[in-house]
C-alpha positions in Angstrom: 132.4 104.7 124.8 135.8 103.0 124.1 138.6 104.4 126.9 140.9 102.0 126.5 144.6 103.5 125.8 143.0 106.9 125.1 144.6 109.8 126.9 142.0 111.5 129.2 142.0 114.1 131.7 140.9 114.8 135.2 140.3 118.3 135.9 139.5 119.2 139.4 139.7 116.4 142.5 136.6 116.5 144.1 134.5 113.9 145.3 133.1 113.2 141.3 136.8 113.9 139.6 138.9 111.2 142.1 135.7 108.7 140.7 136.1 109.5 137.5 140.3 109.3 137.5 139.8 105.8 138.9 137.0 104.6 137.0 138.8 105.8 133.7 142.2 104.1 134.9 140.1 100.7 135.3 138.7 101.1 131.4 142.4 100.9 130.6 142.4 105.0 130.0 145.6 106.7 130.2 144.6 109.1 133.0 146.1 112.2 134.1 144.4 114.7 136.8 144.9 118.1 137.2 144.1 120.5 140.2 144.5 123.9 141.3 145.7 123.2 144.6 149.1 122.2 145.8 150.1 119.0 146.4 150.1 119.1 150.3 146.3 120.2 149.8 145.5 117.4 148.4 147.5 115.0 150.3 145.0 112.4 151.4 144.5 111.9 147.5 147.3 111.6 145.9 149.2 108.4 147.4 146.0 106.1 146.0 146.0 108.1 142.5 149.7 107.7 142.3 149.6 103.7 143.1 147.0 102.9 140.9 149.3 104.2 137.4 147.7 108.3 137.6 149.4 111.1 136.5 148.8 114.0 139.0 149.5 117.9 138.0 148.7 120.1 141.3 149.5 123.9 141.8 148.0 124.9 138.6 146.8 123.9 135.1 149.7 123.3 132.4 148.4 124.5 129.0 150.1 122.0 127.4 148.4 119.0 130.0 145.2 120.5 128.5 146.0 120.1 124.6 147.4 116.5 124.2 144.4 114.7 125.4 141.6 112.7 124.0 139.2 113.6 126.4 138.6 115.7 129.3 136.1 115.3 132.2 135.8 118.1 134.5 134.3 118.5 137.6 131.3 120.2 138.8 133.3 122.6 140.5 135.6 123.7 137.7 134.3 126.6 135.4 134.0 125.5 131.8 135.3 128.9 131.1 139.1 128.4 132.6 141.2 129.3 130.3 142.9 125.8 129.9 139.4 124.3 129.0 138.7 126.9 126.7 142.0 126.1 124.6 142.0 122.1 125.1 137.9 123.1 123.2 138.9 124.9 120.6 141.6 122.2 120.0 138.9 120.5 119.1 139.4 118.3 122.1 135.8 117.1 123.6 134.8 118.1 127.2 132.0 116.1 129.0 131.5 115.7 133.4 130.7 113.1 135.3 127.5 112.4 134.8 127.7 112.7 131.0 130.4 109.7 131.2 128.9 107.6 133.8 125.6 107.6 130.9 127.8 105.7 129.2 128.3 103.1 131.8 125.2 103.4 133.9 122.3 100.6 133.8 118.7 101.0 135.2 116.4 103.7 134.7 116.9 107.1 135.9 114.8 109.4 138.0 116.9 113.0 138.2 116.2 116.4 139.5 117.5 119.8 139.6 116.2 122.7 140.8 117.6 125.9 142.6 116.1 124.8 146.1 115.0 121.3 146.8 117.0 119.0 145.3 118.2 117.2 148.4 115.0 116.4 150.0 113.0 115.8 147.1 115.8 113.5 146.3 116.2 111.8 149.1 112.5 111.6 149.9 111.8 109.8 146.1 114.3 107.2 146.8 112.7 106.6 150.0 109.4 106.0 148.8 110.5 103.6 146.1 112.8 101.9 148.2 109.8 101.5 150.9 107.3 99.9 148.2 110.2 97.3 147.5 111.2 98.8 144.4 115.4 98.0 143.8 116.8 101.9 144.4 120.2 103.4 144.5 120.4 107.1 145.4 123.5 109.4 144.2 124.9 112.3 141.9 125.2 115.6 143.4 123.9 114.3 146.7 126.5 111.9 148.2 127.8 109.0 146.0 129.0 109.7 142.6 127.0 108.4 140.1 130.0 106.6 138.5 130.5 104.7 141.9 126.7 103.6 141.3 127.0 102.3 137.9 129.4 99.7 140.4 126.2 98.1 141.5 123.4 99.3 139.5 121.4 96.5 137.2 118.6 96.8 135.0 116.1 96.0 137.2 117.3 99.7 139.1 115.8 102.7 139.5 118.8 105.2 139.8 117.8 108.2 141.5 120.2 111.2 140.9 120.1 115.0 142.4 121.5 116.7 139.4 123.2 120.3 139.8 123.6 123.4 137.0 127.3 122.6 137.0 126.9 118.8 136.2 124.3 119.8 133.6 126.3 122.2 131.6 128.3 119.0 130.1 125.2 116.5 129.3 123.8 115.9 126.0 123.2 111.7 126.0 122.2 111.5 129.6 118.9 110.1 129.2 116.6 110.5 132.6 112.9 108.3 132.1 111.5 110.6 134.7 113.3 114.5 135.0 112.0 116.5 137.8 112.4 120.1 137.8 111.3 121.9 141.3 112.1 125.5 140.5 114.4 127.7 138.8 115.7 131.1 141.0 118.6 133.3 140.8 121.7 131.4 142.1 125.3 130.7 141.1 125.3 133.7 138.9 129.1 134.0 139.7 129.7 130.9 137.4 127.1 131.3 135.1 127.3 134.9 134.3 123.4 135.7 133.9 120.1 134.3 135.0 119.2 133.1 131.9 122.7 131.0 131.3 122.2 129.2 134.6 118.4 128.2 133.6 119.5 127.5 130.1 122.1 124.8 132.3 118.8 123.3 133.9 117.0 123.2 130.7 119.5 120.4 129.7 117.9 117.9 131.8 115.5 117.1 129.6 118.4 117.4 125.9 118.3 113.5 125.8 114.7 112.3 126.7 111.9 111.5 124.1 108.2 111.0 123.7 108.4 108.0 126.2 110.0 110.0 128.9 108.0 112.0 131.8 109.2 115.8 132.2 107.7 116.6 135.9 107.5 120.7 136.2 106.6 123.2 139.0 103.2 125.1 137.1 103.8 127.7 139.7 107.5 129.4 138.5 107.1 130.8 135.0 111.0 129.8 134.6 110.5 126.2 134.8 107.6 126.2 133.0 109.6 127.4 130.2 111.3 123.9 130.4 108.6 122.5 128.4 109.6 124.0 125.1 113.0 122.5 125.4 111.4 118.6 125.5 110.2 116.0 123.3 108.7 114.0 126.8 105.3 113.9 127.9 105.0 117.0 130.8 103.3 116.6 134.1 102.7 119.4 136.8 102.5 120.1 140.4 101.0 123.0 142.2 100.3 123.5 145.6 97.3 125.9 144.6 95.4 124.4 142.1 94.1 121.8 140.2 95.8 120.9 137.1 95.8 119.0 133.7 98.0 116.0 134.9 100.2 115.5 137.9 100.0 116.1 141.9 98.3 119.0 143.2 96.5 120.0 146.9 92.7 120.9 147.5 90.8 121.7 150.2 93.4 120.1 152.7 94.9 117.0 150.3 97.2 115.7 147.9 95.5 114.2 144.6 97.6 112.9 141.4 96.1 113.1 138.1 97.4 110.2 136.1 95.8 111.3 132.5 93.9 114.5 131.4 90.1 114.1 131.8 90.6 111.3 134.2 89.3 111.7 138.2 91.8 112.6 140.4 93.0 110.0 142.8 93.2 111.3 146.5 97.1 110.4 148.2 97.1 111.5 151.1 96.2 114.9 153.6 98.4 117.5 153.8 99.0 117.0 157.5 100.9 114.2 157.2 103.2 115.3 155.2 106.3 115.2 157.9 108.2 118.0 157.0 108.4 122.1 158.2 107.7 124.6 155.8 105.2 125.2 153.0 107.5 124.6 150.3 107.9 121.2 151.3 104.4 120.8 150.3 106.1 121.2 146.5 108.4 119.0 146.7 106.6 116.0 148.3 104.1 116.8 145.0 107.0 116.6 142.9 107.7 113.2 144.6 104.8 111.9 144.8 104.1 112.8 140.9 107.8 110.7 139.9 107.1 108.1 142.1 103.6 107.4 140.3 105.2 107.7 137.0 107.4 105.0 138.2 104.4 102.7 139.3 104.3 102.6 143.4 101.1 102.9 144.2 99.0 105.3 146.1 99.1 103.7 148.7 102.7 103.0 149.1 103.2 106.6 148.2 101.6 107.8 151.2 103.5 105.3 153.4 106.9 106.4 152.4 105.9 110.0 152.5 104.6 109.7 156.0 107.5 108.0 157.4 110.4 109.9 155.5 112.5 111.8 158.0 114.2 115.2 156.9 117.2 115.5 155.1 120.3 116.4 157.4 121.1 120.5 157.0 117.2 121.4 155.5 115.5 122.9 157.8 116.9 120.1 160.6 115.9 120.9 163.8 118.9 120.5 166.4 117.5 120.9 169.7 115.9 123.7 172.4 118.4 125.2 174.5 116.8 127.7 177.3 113.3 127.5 175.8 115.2 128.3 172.2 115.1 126.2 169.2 117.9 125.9 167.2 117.2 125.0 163.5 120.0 124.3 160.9 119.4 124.7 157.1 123.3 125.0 156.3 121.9 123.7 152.8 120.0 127.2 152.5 122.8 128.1 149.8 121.3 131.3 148.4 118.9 133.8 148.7 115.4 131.8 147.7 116.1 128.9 149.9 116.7 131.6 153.0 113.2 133.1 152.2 111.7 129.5 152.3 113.0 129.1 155.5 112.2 132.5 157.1 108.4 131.8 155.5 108.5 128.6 158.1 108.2 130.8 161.4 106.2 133.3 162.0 108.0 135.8 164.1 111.2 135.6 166.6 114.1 134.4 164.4 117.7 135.2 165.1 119.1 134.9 161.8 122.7 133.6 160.9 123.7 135.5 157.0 127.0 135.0 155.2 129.6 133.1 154.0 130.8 133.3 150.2 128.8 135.5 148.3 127.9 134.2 144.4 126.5 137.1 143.3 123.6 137.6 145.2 120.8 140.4 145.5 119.7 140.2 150.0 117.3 142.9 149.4 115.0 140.2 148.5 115.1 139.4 152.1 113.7 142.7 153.0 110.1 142.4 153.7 110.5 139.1 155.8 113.3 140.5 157.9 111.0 143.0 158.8 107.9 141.1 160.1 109.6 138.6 161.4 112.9 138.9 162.9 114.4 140.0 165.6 118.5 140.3 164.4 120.5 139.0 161.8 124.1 137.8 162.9 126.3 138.1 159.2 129.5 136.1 159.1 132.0 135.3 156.1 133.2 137.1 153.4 129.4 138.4 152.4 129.2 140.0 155.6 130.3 143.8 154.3 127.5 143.4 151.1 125.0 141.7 153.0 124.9 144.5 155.7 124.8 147.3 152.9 121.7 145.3 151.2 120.1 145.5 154.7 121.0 148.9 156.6 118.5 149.8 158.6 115.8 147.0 158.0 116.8 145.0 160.7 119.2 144.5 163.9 122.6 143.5 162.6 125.3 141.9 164.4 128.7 141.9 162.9 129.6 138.4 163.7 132.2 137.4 162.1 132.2 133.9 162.4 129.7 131.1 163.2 130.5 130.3 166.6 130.6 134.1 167.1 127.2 134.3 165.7 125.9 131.7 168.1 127.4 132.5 170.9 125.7 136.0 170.7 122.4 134.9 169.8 122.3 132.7 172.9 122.7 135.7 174.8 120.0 137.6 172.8 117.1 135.1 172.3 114.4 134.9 174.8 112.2 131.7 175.2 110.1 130.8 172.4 112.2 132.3 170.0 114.2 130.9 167.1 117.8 130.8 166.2 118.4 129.6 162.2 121.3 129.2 160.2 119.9 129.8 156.9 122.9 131.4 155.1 122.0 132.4 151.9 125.7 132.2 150.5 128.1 129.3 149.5 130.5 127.4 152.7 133.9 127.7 151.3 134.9 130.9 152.7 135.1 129.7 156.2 134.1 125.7 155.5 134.9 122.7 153.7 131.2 122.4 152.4 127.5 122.9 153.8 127.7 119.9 155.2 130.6 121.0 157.1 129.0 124.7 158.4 126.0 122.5 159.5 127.9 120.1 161.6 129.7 123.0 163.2 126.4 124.1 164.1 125.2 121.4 165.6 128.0 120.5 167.7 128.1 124.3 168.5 124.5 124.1 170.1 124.4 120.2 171.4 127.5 121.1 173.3 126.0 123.7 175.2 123.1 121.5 176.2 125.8 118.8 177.2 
């Protein structure tokens, strides 16, 4: 891709769009970015953007700023429906995200995954295990470091790891994955998308760029990503936690076994209780894992090393501490309303349950039968509060909270030993938070103060 002197846009200055402003200045671009906050928002940003030769809009999106481009590369975060977009396209003017461009630019070979629930650990936990069996490894995309600011440092000889969201998806077509993991695909961000079926057609587009030498790896337990294998030219392998299947990772009896090729003997990997991670559907995605990292030639028995000694991802399911005989669990990552069932499925009985934050769209009657074997009150905070207590009237003890530390605060004084407190929010952070990440260290200084 040739950027030099062409006039491209920045739209929206997140972590990915200040990446791609700078990158695109470097290739000799004429870069302008453009963001819907005001200029004292976005303070900490603007002196290095302004020093390096960058054009800054803030407060709004000029019309105008939109037409006389080149290009435009918009962030995850920004809808491709915004009006602005929507003109500068049927300009004719092309539209492409981060990890679209950074294809361009990007050497090694590329392990990605989506997924509605999962991403981060299965991420995290496939980079580990290659980087344990020696194997040169960077680890990025939505998870941390923009995958522009790996292309920095990657070399052929890498295998590039990327956690790959719906929103950065939308925008792909040559981003070209060797191995593309999908872990599952459940309602979620349906207030960008619109329906179920635009947000899966999003994940679909994983696989737009791979071929017949490419590995598809697919959940054969959720009919929606199964349907992922009509959308790919690459060769498909499985993973189930409840049977045995053609080719891929799946348990029996009580262990893992990976099934290189159809008709041949499946090769055992490990039991199931060593996998070091709470919560059955961990069990999926360490099969997801341990099926990419085959395909990308560790061994079995490195496999079961990196599995074993892989710690869990900050915000999933992290346990914080016990306070009183009460644990504390934070799964600020829990973003909608699958992930919170996942987590409520990983204790059997006495949870105190933290709900709310920004609502995308979201059905909690799904929460239902759970909340009624197994806990004992949910404490609702954020803007979801008023829906999420209509969804659940009468099902369950509610506590208007109102606010995290609220929350807490009351469910210290209503938890008895051997009990369980979880933030498992079901909703988006940036009601009340600068990110998940943000909620969850909130949480965790909340509850380690106490103990203090």
């Amino acid at each position: 891709m040739e950027l030099k002197n062409k006039r491209v846009l920045v739209v929206g200055l997140g972590k990915s769009g200040l990446a791609a402003a700078h990158f695109l200045k470097e290739q000799g671009a004429l870069v302008t970015v453009s963001d819907s906050r005001s200029a004292s928002a976005l303070s900490a940003e603007l002196p290095a953007l302004l020093e390096a030769g960058i054009a800054v809009e803030t407060g709004g999106h000029g019309v105008l700023t939109f037409r006389r481009q080149d290009l435009l590369v918009v962030s995850p975060g920004v809808p491709l429906n915004t009006e602005e977009i929507a003109y500068a396209m049927a300009a004719g003017v092309p539209v492409i995200g981060e990890v679209e461009l950074a294809s361009y630019f990007l050497k090694g070979q590329i392990i990605a995954i989506t997924g509605s629930n999962g991403k981060t650990t299965t991420t995290s936990l496939i980079g580990h295990i290659l980087k344990t069996a020696g194997l040169p490894t960077l680890v990025g995309g939505n998870i941390g470091t923009p995958v522009l600011n790996l292309r920095r440092v990657s070399t052929h000889k890498h295998w590039v790891v990327l956690e790959v969201s719906s929103f950065q998806l939308e925008t792909v077509t040559r981003f070209h994955p060797k191995i593309a993991v999908v872990l599952n695909i459940t309602p979620d961000h349906l207030d960008r998308h619109g329906t179920f079926e635009a947000y899966a057609a999003a994940k679909y587009r994983i696989t737009i760029a791979q071929d017949p030498s490419d590995f598809l790896v697919l959940n054969a337990e959720d009919v929606p990503t199964q349907l992922t294998a009509s959308h790919t030219k690459a060769g498909i392998y499985w993973f189930s936690p409840s049977r045995q299947i053609k080719q891929g990772a799946f348990v029996h009896g009580d262990g893992i076994y990976f099934k290189q090729k159809e008709g041949h003997r499946p090769e055992p990997i490990m039991p199931t209780s060593e996998i070091p991670l709470k919560g059955a559907h961990n069990i999926e995605n360490v099969l997801a894992a341990i099926t990419a990292a085959r395909l990308a030639g560790v061994s079995k028995e490195q496999v079961r090393a990196g599995v074993a000694s892989f710690k869990a991802v900050e915000h999933r399911l992290e346990f914080v501490r016990k306070v009183n005989g009460v644990d504390y669990y934070n799964d600020s990552k829990a973003t909608n309303v699958d992930a919170t069932v996942k987590a409520l499925e990983s204790f059997p009985k006495g949870i105190h349950l933290i709900l709310g934050g920004k609502d995308k769209d979201s059905d909690y009657r799904a929460l239902v039968p759970l909340l009624k074997d197994r806990a004992v009150a949910v404490y609702t905070i954020g803007s979801a509060a008023e829906k999420i207590e209509s969804h659940l009237n009468k099902v369950v003890n509610i506590v208007s909270a109102g606010t995290l530390e609220n929350a807490l605060a009351q469910a210290k004084e209503a938890a008895q030993p051997g009990e369980v407190v979880l933030l498992a929010p079901a909703c988006a952070s940036f009601d009340q938070f600068q990110s998940y990440e943000h909620r969850g260290r909130v949480f965790k200084e909340t509850v380690n103060g106490w103990a203090e």
